[in-house]
N, C-alpha and C positions, 0 to 999 in steps of 0.2 A: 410199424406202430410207433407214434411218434409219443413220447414221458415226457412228464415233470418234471424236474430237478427235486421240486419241495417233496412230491410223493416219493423221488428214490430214498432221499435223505429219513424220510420218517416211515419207509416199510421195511427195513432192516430190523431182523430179529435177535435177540439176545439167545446163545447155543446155551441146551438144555443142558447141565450139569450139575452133581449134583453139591460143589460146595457154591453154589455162584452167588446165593443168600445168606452164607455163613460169615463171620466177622473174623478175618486174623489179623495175628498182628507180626510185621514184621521190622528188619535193622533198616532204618532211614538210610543204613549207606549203601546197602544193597539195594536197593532198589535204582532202576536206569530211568531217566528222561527219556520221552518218545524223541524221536528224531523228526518226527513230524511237530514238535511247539517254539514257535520262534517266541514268544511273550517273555518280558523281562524277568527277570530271576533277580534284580540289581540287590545284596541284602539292605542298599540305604531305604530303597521304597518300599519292603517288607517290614521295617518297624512296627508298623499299627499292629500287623496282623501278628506279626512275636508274641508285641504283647500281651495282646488277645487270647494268644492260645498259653500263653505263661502262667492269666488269669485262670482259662475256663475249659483248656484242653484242645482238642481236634473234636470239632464239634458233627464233622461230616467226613462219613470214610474216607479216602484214596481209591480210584478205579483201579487197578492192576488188570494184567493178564500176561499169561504165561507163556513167551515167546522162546522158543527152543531152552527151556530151563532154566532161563532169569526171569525175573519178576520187572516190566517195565510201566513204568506209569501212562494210564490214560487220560485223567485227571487227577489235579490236584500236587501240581509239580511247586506250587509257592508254597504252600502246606507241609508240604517235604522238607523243602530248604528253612524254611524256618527252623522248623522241629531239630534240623542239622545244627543251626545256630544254637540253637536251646544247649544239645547236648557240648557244642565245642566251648560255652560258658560254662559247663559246669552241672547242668538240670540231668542227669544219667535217665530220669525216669520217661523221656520224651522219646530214647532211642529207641522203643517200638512205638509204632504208629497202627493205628485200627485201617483195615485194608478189606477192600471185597474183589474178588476177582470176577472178571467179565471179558463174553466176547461178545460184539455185534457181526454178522454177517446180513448179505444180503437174502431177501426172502423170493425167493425164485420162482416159486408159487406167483407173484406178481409182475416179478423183472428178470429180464434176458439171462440166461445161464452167462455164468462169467467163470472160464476156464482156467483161465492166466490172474484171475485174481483182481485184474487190473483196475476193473470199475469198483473193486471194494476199497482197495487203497486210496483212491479219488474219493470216494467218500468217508472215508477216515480222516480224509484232512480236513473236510469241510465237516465234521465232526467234531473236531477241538477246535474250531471257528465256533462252531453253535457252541459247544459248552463255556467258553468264556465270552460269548456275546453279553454277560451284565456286568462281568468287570470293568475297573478304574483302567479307562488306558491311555496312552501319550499317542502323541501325531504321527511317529513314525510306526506303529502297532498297528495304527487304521490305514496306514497307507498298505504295510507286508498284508492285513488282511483283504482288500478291496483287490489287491496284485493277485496273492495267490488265488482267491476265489475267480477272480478272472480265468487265470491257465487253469487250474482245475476245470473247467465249465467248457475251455477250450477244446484240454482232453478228451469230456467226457464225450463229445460233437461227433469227434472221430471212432467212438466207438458205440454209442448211443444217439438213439434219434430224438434230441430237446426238443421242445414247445418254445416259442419265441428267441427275441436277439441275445445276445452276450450283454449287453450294457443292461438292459429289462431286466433279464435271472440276476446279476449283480448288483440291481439298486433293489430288488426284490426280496435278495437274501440279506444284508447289509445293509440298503437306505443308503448307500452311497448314490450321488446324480452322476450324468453322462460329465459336466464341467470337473468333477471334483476327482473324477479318474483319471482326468487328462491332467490335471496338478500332479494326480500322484508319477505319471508316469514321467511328466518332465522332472521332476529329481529324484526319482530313480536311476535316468540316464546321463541326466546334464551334469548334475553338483555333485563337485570333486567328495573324494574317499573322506578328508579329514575333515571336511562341512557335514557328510553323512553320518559320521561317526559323534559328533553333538548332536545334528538333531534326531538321532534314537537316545541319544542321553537326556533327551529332554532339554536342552538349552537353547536352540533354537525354535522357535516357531513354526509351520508350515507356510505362514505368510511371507515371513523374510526367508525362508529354505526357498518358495517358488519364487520370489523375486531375484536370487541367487545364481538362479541355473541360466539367467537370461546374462549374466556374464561370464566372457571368455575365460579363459586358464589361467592367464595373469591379474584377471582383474580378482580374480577369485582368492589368488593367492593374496593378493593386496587389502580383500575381504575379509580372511582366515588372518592375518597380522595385526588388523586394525582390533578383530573379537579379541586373540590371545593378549593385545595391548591392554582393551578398556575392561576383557571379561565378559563383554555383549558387542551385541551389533543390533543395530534398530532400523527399521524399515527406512526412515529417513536417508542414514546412513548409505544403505543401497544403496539406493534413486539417486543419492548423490554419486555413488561409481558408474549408474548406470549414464549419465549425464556426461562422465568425462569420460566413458568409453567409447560415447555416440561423438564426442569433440574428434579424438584420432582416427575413428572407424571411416576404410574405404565405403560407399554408399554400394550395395552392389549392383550392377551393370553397369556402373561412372566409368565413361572414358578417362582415362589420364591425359596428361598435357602433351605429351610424346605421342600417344594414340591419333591427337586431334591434329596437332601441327608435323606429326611429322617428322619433328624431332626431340632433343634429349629436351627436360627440365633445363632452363639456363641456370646459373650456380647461384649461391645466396649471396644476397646482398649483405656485406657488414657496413655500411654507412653509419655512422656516430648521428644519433639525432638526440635532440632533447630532452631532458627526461621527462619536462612538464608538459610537453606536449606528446611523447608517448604514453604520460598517464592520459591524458585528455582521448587517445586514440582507443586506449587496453579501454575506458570505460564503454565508449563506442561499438568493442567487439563482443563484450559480454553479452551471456543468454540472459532471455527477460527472469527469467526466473533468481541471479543472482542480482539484476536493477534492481527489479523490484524492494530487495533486502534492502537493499544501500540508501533507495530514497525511502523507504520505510525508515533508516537509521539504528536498522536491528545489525549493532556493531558485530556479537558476539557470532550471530549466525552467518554474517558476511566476512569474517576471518575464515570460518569453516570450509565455507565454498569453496575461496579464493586456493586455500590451500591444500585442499581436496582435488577440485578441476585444473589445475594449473602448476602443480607438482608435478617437475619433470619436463614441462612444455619447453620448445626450445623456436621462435617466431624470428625469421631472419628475412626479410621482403622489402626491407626498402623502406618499408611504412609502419613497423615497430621492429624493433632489434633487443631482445631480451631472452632471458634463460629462467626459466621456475625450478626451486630449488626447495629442500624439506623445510628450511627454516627464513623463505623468502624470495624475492623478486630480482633478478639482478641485471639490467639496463646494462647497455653498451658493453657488454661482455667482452674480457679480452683486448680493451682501447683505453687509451688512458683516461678518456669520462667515465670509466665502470664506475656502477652505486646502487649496492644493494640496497635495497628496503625491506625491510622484515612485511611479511603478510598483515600484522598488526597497525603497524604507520601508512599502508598502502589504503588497508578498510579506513580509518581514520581521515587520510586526504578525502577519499572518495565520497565517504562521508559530509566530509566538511564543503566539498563542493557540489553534489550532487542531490543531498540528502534533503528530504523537503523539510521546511523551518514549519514546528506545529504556530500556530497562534498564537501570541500572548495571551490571558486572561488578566484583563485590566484589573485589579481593583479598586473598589470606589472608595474613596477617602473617608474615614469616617469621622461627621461633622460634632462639635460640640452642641446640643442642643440650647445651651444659652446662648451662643455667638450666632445660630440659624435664624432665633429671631429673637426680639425683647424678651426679659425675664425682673418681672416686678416683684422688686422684696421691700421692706416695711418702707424704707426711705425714698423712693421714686415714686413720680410721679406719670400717672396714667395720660396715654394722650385723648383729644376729644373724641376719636370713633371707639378705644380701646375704651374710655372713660364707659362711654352708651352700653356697651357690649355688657360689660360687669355689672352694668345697673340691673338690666334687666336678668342675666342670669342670677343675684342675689335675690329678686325680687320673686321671680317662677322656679329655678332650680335647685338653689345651692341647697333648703331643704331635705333634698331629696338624695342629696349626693353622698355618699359613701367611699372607703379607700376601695380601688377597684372597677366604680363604678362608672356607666358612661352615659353620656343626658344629654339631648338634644336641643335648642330651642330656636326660638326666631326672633331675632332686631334685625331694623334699620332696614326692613324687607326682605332680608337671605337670611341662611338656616346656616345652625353654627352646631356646633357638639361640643362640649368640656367631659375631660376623663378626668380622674382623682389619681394620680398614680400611686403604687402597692409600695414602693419602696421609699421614695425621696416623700412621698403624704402631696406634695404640690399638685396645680390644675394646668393643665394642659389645653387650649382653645385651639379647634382646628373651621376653619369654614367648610363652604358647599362643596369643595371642591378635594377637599382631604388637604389642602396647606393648614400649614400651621401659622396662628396668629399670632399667639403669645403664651408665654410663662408666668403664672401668678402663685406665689409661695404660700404655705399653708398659713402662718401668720399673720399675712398680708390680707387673706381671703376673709381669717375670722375679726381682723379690725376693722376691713370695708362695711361686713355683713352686722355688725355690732351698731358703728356710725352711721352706715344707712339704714338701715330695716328694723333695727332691735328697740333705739330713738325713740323713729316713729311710730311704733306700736303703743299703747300707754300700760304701764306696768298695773299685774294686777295689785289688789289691797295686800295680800301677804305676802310681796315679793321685796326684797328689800335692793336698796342700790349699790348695795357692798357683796351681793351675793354671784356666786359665781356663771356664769354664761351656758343657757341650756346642750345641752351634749347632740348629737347631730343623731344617736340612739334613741333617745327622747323623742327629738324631731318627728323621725321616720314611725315610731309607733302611735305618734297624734294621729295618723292618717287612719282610718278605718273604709271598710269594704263597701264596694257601689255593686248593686245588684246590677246586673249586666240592661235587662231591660230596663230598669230605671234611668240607668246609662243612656240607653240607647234612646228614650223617648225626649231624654233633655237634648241629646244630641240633635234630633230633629226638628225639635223648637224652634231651635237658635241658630238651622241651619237648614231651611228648608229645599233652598236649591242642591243642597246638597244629596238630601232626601229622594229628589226628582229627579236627577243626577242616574243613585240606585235604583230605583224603581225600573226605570230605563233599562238597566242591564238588565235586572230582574226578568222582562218582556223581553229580551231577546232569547235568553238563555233560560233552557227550563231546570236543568240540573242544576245544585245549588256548588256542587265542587267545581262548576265552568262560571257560574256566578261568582265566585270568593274570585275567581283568579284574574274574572276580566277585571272586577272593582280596584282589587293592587296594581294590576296595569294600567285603569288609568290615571287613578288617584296617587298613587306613588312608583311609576314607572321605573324610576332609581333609587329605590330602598326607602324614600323617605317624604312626607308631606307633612305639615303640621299647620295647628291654625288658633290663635289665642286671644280670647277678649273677653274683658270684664274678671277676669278669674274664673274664666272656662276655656280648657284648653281640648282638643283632639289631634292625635297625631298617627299618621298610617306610614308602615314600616316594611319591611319586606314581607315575602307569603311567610314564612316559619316563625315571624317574630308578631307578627299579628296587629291588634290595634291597641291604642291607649287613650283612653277616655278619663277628665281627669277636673275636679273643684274644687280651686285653691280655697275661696272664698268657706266650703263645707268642706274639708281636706278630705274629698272620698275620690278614691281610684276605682279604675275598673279596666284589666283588662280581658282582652277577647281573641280569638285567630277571626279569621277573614268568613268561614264559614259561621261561624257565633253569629257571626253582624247580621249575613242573610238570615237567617234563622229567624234572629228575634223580630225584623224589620218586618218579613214576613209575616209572621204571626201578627203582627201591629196593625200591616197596611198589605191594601190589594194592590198589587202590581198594574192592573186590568183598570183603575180607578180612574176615572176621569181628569179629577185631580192631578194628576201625574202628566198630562201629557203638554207636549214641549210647543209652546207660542213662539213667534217669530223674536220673538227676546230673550228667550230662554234659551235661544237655541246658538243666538250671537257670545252670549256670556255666559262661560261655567263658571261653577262655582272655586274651579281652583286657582283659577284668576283673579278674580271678585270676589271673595271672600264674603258673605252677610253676616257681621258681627251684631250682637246684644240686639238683635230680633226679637218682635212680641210674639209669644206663642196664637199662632195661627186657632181663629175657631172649630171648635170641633162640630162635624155635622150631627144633626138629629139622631141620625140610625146610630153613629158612630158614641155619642152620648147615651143614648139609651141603652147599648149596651155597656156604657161604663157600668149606669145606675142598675142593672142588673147582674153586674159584677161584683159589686160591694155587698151581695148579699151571702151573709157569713159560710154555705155551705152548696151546692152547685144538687140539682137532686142526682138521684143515682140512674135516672134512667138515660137510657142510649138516645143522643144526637144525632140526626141521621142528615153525612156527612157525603158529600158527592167524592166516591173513591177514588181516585187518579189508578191508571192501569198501573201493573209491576211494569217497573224497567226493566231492559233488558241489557243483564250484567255479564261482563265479557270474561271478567277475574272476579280472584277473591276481594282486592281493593277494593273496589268498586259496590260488590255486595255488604261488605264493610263498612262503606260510606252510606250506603241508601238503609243499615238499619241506625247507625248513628243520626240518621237526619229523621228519624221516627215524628219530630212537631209537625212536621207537612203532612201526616194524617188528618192533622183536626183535632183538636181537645177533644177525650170523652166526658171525661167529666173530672169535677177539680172536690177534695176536702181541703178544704181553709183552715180546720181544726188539728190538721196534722201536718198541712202546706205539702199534699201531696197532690200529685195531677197526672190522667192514665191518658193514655192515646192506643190506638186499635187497630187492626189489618186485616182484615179477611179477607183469607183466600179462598179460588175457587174450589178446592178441593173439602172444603170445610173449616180447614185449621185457624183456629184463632191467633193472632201475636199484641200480646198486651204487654205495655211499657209502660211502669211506676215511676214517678222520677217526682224528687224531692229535694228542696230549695239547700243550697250548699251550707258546709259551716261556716259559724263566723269568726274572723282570722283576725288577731291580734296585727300583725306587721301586711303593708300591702305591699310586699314584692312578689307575695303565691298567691295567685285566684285561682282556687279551686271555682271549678262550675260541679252542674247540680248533680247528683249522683243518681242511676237508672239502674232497673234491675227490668230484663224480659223474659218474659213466660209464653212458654209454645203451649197452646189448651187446643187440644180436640183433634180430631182430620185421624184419618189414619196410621199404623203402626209404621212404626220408620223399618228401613234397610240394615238390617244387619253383615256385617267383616266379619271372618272369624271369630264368627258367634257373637256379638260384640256392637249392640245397636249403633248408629250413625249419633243419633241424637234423644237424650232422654224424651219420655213420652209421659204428657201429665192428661188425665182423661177427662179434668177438670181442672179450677185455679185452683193452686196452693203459694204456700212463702216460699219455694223452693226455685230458682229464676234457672233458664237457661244460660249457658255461657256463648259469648260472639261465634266462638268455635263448633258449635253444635250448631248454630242458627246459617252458618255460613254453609254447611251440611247439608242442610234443610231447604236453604235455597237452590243448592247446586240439584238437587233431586226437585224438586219444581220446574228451575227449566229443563230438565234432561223430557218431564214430562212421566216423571216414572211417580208422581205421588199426585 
């Protein structure tokens, strides 16, 4: 009948007796260690648990049992030694220990009669294996445990019939693998006494212990000199003796020279050669793994090698002639050209000839910006394109200009920029291209702008000619706010091809976030378009930086992003409109070539005027327009859902108050649900650098009850209209449960 291992180990019964649950206490020094617990007893690694028990006592008995009339422990042998220590300090009250006594035997009832004892012994050891399998242990603890549980199991083979292999019941009992038992067993048998003897101390590793055993006796000892030198030894280290072991080592089954010819070795060559060409040869014969160092120029770890693998070498052939030595190299040994060289000066040459040169990193000179290009202060004189340049930025920008700030504009038919800069207060002019044109100082800028433009203006009746020159703060808050669509409709006046231009896109693309990005692509393909006449300027800028719509002449600004622009265009004009489409001249000349400045505004049609005149009347009625509903898109992400409630005017007005400049628009879905969006004409802003647009509140009305999370609806539910508005993050909810098709 063929056992367990696991079942014998766990049917073994505790003998009936009758103090075996009673608690004594006995002298810590009488008590014997099993002879079966190899675990450290070190008292440096006992500390914790001293003072542990110093604090809070012996928290859990001692096993004893009583072997011909002494008391020997079966657990709890650290517990003991401590307790010892306790008393040899001084603590008297530690010398008895709380103690139970016990015997396990095996239970026969289940397993083979065992006469000689011998299968209980065997499992006795693999007994204090299981009781300290949850302690703290070192590498050499798991090695004696994986070992003895091995021969144990061996044992039992020959006297019991196991269930599976030896390696199975040992990775079964312990979790040790088939690899990690063949570690244990090569330094078990390979690495010398006094390497064994650290790593049960704990100072070696098992990595560098198994790297260890793969060298000879001498190299070993030359291992063991190098530890007691530095105090450690590091894997590195090894690999480096294993390297120069592999240098002397016969290969085995290599014939010898004698073997092959026949006869002896011929004797060595001492010829006197070079020493600089024996460096040039020794670099030739090194392994790649010391090149490598050298052309790396890693000095410190190429002294190592050198002195590592080539200590002791002694190379006599005709074709180097030298001796390696503890503290260097020494050439021509024995002749009167001998010359050592330390290991040091040898990495050094090797170095210096071998080692690869990193790159320079150039760096670039750094130029004065007034010696880069002209820099105009009050007393020089402007040249004539430099002269033009100024004219026209006094005349459209400087206004506008702040420290910091930065402003685009166009003469002479290219496009310039000036920045104010934060520190020095001066203007900086760069053209199309990002060169820089010139330097004009802050004093300079306010006498130009004074002599040209301030002149010409005619003063008002209570300004006096002694008073002081308006502050550039002043300037910037004459400006007030241009309604985006008011914006947008003079834009189109005064620039029809431009209009027909959009519309275009418009008809290609039906989404309006593929509409904003074609119109920046073509109108401003490199960040920037502008275009100015009469004292109406427009300028299109990158996608995040948007549009700028802008009258000098009424000082109203207006800006917009690129989807604002389709929006309101939209709402203005049909894309579909006859109007719009492209004659064999239109199609020759766009608009960002040709430019059509100070244009008459185009007539409006009948339909188109009729609904003006039905737009001027003060109040819109309250009843529903019935609006052809475009189907829902279909939304891949949240972005995108995002997008298409933000673009809520391409539903269609529902209906407008004029009494409170509010205006709703509508969605119905097929499932019932209404989506109404209030929105309401923005505030008006002292300074035009912030345009706010208009502010919207949405309301989800009707359709049935949303999805509830952890109890926890998806999206408030209103069963008719109230003030109370959804947020984007509910609505985004809302949508994603529409397409899933669950509402």
């Amino acid at each position: 009948m063929a056992f367990n291992l696991a079942d014998m180990v766990n049917n073994r019964k505790p003998v009936e007796t009758e103090n075996i649950s009673d608690t004594v206490y006995r002298d810590v020094f009488e008590l014997e260690p099993s002879k079966e617990n190899f675990y450290s007893t070190d008292p440096e690694r006992l500390q914790g648990l001293k003072n542990s028990i110093l604090l809070f006592g012996v928290m859990q008995d001692v096993l004893i049992e009583d072997v011909n009339g002494k008391d020997r422990i079966i657990s709890g042998h650290c517990r003991t030694m401590c307790c010892r220590m306790l008393v040899e300090e001084g603590h008297e009250e530690f010398r008895k220990i709380n103690c139970k006594y016990t015997k396990v035997t095996l239970n026969t009832e289940k397993l083979p009669e065992d006469k000689d004892e011998k299968v209980e012994q065997l499992l006795n050891k693999l007994g204090i294996i299981q009781a300290n399998r949850f302690r703290e242990k070192t590498d050499w603890e798991k090695m004696k445990e994986a070992l003895i549980t091995e021969e144990v199991i061996k044992e039992l083979r020959d006297l019991v019939d196991l269930q599976g292999t030896t390696r199975k019941m040992v990775q079964a009992t312990l979790g040790t693998s088939g690899t990690q038992l063949e570690r244990y067993h090569a330094i078990q048998k390979k690495l010398s006494p006094e390497l064994m003897q650290e790593f049960k101390n704990a100072k070696i590793n098992i990595s560098v212990a198994r790297e260890l055993t793969d060298l000879d006796e001498n190299h070993q000892k030359e291992a063991l000199e190098l530890y007691q030198k530095n105090g450690a030894i590091t894997l590195p280290e090894v690999k480096t003796l294993k390297e120069k072991q592999e240098l002397n080592r016969q290969i085995p089954g290599q014939l010898t020279l004698a073997e092959v010819t026949g006869k002896y070795r011929p004797p060595e060559d001492d010829t006197v050669i070079d020493v600089d060409v024996q460096i040039d040869r020794f670099f030739e014969s090194l392994k790649r793994s010391t090149t490598e160092r050298i052309q790396k120029r890693d000095k410190n770890m190429s002294i190592y090698m050198l002195s590592t693998l080539y200590d002791g070498v002694r190379i006599r052939n005709g074709h180097l002639n030298y001796q390696g030595k503890k503290d260097g190299i020494l050439f021509n040994p024995d002749s009167d050209e001998e010359k050592l060289i330390t290991w040091q000066q040898l990495a050094e040459t090797l170095i210096e000839k071998y080692g690869k040169k990193q790159k320079s990193v150039k760096m670039a000179p750094l130029v004065d910006p007034q010696k880069e290009c002209p820099y105009y202060r009050e007393d020089e004189v402007f040249t004539p394109d430099i002269a033009r340049i100024i004219k026209i930025f006094l005349e459209d920008v400087y206004a506008k200009m702040y420290v910091g700030a930065a402003r685009r504009f166009r003469a002479m038919g290219a496009e310039f920029a000036a920045v104010q800069r934060g520190k020095e207060k001066d203007f900086v002019f760069y053209d199309e291209k990002g060169g820089k044109v010139c330097y004009v100082s802050k004093k300079r800028m306010e006498f130009e702008y004074q002599e040209r433009v301030k002149k010409e203006e005619p003063d008002p009746p209570e300004t006096q000619p002694n008073e002081a020159m308006e502050t550039l703060e002043e300037i910037n808050n004459s400006w007030s706010e241009w309604k985006p669509e008011e914006a947008v409709k003079e834009l189109c006046t005064r620039y029809p091809e431009l209009l027909k231009g959009i519309m275009q896109i418009c008809r290609k693309y039906k989404k309006n976030g593929e509409r904003a990005q074609e119109l920046q692509k073509k109108y401003a393909p490199y960040g920037y378009h502008s275009q100015a006449c009469d004292g109406f300027s427009y300028t299109f800028e990158g996608y995040s930086r948007g549009i700028t719509i802008q009258s000098n002449t009424q000082k109203k600004e207006s800006k917009m992003s690129y989807i604002r622009l389709v929006l309101e265009l939209v709402n203005l004009y049909d894309p579909d409109s006859s109007e719009f489409d492209l004659t064999e001249e239109t199609m020759e000349m766009s608009d960002s070539d040709k430019p059509e400045c100070c244009q008459q505004a185009a007539e409006i049609t009948d339909e188109r005027q009729q609904d003006t005149e039905e737009n001027q009347s003060l109040v819109y009625d309250c009843r529903e327009e019935e609006h052809e509903q475009e189907p829902l898109d279909i939304m891949g992400n949240d972005t995108e859902r995002k997008a298409w409630l933000r673009s809520y005017k391409l539903w269609g007005l529902w209906y407008e108050d004029k009494h409170i400049g509010a205006r709703y628009y509508k969605y119905d879905f097929e499932n019932g649900t209404r989506l109404i969006v209030e929105e309401y004409d923005p505030e008006p802003q002292q300074s035009h650098w912030y345009n706010p647009g208009e502010s919207y509140y949405m309301h989800l009305v009707g359709g049935p009850e949303p999805d509830r999370k952890n109890q926890i609806p998806k999206w408030t539910y209103h069963a008719k209209y109230n003030k109370y508005p959804n947020s984007e993050t509910e609505l985004v909810e809302f949508l994603k449960a529409i397409q899933k098709g669950k509402r």
